[in-house]
Wavefront OBJ file of the C-alpha trace (Angstrom):
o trace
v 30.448 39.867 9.677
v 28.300 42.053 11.626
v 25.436 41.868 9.575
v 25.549 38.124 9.496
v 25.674 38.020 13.591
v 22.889 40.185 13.578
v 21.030 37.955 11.396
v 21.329 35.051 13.717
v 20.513 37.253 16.398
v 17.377 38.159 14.826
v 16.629 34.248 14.296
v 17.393 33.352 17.987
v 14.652 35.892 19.020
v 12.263 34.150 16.480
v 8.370 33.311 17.824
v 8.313 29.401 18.509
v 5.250 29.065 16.766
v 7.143 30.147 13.351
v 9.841 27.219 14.418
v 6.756 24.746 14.764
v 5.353 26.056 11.171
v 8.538 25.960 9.714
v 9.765 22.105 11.098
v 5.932 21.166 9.586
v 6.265 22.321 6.244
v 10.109 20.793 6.014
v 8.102 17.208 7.155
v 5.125 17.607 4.750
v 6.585 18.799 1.912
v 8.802 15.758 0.935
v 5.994 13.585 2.028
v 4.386 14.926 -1.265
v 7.107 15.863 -3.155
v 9.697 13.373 -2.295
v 13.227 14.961 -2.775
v 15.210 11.780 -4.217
v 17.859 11.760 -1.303
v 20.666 8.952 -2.028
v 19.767 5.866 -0.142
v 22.507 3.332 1.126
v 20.827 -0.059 1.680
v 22.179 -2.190 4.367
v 23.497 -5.990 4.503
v 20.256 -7.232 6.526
v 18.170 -5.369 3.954
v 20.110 -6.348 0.994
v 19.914 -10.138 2.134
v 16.190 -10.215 2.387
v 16.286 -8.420 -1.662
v 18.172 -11.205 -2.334
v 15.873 -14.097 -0.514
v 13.182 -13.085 -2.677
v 14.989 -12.057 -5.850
v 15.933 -15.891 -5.764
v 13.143 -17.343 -5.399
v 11.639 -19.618 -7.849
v 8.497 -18.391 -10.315
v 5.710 -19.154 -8.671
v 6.697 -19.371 -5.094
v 3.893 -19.664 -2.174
v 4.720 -16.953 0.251
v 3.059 -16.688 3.385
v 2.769 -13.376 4.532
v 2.486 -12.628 8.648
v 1.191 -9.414 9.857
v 1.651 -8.852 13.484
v 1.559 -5.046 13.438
v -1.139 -2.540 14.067
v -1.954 1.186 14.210
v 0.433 2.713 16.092
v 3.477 0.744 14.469
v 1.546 1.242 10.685
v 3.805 4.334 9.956
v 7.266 1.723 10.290
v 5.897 -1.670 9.099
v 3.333 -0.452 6.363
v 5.745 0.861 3.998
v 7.811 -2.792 3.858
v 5.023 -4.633 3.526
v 3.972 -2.877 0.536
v 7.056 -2.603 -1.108
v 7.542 -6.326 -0.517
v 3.767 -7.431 -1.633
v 4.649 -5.132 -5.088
v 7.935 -6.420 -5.837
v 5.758 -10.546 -4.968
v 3.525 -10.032 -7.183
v 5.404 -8.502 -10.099
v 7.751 -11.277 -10.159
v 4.599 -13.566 -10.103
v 4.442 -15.320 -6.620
v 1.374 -16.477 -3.981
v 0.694 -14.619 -1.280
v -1.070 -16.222 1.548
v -1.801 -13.812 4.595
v -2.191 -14.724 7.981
v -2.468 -12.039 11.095
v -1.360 -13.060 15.058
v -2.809 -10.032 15.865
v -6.109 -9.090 15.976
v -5.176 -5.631 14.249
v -3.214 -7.568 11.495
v -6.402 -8.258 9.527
v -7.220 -4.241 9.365
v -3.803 -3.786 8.131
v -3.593 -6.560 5.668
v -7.358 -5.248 3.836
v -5.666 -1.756 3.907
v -3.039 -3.694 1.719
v -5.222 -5.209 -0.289
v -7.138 -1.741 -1.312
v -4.402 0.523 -1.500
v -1.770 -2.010 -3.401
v -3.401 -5.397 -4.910
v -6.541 -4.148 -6.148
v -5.409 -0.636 -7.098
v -1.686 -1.395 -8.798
v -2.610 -5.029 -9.767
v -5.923 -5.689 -11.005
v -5.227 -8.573 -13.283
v -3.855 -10.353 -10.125
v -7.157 -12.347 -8.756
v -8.359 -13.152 -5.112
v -7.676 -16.646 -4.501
v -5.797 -17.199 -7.325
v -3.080 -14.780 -6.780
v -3.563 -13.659 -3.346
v -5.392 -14.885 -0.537
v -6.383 -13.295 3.051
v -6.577 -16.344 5.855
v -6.971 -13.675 8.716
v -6.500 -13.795 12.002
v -6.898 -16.437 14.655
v -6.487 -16.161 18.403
v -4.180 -18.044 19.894
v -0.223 -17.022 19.645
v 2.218 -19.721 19.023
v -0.590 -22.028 18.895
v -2.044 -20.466 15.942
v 2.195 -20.818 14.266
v 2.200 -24.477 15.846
v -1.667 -25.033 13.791
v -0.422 -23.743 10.375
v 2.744 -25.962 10.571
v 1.291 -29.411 11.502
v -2.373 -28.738 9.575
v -3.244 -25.622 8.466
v -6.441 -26.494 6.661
v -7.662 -27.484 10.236
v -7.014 -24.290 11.204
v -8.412 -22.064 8.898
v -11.149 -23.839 7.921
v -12.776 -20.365 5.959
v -10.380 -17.644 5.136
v -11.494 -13.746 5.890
v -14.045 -13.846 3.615
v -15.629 -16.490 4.460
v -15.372 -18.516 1.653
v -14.239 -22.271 2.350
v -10.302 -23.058 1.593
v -11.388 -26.010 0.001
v -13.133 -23.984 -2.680
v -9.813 -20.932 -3.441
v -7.858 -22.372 -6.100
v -4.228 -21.359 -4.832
v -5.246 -23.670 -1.304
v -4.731 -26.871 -3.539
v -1.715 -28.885 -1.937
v -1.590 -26.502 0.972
v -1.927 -28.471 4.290
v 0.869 -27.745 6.207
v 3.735 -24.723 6.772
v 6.348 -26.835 4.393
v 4.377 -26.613 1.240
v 5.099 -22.924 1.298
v 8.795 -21.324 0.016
v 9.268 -18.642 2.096
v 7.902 -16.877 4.649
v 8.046 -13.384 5.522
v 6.836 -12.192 9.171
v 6.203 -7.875 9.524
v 6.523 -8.210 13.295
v 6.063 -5.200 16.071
v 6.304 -7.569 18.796
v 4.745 -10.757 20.902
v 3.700 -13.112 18.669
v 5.798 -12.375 16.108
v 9.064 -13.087 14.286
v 11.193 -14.565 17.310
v 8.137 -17.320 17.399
v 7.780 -17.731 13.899
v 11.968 -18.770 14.310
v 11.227 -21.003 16.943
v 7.917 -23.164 16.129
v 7.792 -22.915 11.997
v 10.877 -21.695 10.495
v 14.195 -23.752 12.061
v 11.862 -26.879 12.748
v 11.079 -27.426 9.201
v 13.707 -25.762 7.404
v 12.050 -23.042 5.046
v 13.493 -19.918 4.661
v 12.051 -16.786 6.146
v 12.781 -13.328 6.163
v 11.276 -10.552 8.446
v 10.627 -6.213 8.924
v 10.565 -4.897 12.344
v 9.828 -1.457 14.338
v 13.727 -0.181 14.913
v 13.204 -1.204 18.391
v 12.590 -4.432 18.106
v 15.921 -5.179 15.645
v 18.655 -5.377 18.159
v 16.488 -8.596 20.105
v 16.029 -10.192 16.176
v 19.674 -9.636 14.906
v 21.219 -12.205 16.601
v 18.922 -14.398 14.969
v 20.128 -12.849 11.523
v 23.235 -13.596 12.293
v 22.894 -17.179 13.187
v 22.353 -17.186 9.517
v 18.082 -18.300 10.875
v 16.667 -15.683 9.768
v 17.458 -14.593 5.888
v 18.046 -10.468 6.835
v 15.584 -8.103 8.493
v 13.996 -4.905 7.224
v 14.335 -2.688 10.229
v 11.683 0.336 10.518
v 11.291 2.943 7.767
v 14.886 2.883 7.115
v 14.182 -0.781 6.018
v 11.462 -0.223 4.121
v 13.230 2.945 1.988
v 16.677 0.778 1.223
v 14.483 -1.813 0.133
v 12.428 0.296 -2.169
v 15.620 1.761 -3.226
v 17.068 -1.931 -4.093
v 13.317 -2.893 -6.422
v 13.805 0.581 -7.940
v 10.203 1.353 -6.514
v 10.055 4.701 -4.814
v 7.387 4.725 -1.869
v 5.910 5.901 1.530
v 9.228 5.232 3.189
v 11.521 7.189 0.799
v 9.147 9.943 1.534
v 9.216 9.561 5.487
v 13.512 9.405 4.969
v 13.389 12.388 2.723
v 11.337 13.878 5.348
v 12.910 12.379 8.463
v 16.296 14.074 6.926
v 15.036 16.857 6.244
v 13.539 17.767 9.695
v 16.885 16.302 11.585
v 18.984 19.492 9.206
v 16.251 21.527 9.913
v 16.062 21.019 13.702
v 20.052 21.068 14.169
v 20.087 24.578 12.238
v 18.383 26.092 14.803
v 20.112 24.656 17.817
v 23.630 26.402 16.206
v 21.625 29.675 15.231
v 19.803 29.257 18.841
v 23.547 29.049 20.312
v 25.034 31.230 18.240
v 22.275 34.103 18.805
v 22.935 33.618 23.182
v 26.761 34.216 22.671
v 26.002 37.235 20.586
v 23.739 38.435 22.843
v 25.858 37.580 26.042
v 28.841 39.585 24.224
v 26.502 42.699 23.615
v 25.089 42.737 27.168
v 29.014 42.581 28.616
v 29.602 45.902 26.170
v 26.753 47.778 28.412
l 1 2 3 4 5 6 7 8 9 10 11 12 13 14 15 16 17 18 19 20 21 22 23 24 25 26 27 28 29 30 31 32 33 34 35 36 37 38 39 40 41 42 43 44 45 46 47 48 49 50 51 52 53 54 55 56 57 58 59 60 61 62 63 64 65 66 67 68 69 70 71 72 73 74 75 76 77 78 79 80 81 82 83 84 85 86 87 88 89 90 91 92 93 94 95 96 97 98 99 100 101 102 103 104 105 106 107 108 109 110 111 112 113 114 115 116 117 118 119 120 121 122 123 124 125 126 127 128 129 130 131 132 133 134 135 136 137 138 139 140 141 142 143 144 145 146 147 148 149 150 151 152 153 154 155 156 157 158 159 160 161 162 163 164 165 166 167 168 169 170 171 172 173 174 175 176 177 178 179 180 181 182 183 184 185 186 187 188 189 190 191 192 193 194 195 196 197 198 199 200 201 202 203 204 205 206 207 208 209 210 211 212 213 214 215 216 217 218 219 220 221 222 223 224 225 226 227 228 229 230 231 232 233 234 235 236 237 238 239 240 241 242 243 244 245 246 247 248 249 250 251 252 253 254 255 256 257 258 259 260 261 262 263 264 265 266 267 268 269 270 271 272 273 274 275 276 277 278 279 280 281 282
């Protein structure tokens, strides 16, 4: 027993710098070498699986990025899961950005998951990148009344008159489903209110964590068809399309470093009663 207190006495003495080595490698390491840990998916998660599961071959699926850089590590890992799982069951994807920083986000998408997982899928066939246009809930009020008057050239540049998967698209009802990756203003909560309940087609969303509590109640109303909320989202969904990705990682790691860190509180409170009871022996 002695030996064992002495132990933890040794640890609460430890140099801080070895506690800030050791809480890095316990984050890195399952980034790289993700660890498997059992995954529980909630019902808002499973609801959106199920929204797109049952959609109909072929579906158009507009895509909404309103994210950027400093909400990439929460938001990034739905959207790809999501944009795998759309085009392996064969659907359109149409993206539009409300934010300026959308458009980096959505060509990081592009590189790291269309062109390098699916290169039979085609641009403007398969997949399309409208970009972004200023403007807010203007730009949602434009793509439900006349969206070809709106995006007159997609991101490319290249006339929508001349991409093949633009034939019969004029307006927000031609498309099935819509899925809005929201960190804020503009962002899901306007996509409810000027696109979605007005016309009737279903829509789905992923959130930063933060952001969930002010979009559940719309979840609830039965509006919006479940939310992915943060990483957490984004791992029970890859857990649900069997598709392992950067959020399992960042939960193995996130679990990891939460053990890790709660370790060395006990052994840091365990080590000052230990040495509290030695002092009171001298």
């Amino acid at each position: 027993m002695n030996g064992i207190l002495n132990f933890i006495s040794r640890i609460g003495q430890l140099d801080r710098r070895w506690i800030f080595l050791i809480i890095a490698l316990v984050v890195l390491i399952p980034l790289f070498f993700p660890l498997g840990l059992p995954i529980r998916a909630t019902e808002s998660t499973r609801l959106v699986w199920e929204t797109v599961e049952n959609l109909e071959p072929e579906s158009k699926v507009l895509l909404s990025l309103e994210y950027g850089p400093s909400t990439k590590p929460e938001l990034h890992p739905m959207v790809f899961a999501l944009v795998r799982r759309l085009l392996k069951n064969d659907h359109k994807i149409y993206m539009t950005c409300l934010w300026p920083d959308g458009q980096f986000m959505a060509e990081d998408l592009i590189e790291k998951v269309i062109e390098l997982e699916f290169p039979d899928k085609s641009y403007g066939e398969d997949y399309v990148l409208l970009g972004f246009r200023p403007g807010g809930e203007a730009v949602i009020k434009g793509i439900v009344s006349n969206i070809r008057k709106l995006y007159t050239v997609d991101a490319r540049n290249l006339s929508v008159d001349e991409i093949p998967m633009m034939e019969a698209v004029n307006q927000f009802k031609d498309f099935d489903f819509l899925f809005s990756a929201s960190a804020g203003f503009p962002g899901t909560v306007e996509w409810v209110q000027y696109a979605s309940d007005p016309t009737g087609v279903p829509m789905s969303t992923g959130t930063t964590s933060i952001q969930v509590n002010e979009v559940m109640p719309y979840v609830q109303g039965g509006q919006v068809k479940g939310i992915l909320a943060g990483m957490p989202g984004a791992a029970e969904y890859e857990a649900l399309i069997g598709v392992p990705g950067i959020g399992t990682s960042g939960m193995d790691a996130q679990s990891i470093a939460h053990v890790v860190i709660v370790l060395f509180i006990i052994f840091g409170n365990v080590a000052y009663f230990v040495e509290r009871k030695k002092a009171k022996k001298y």
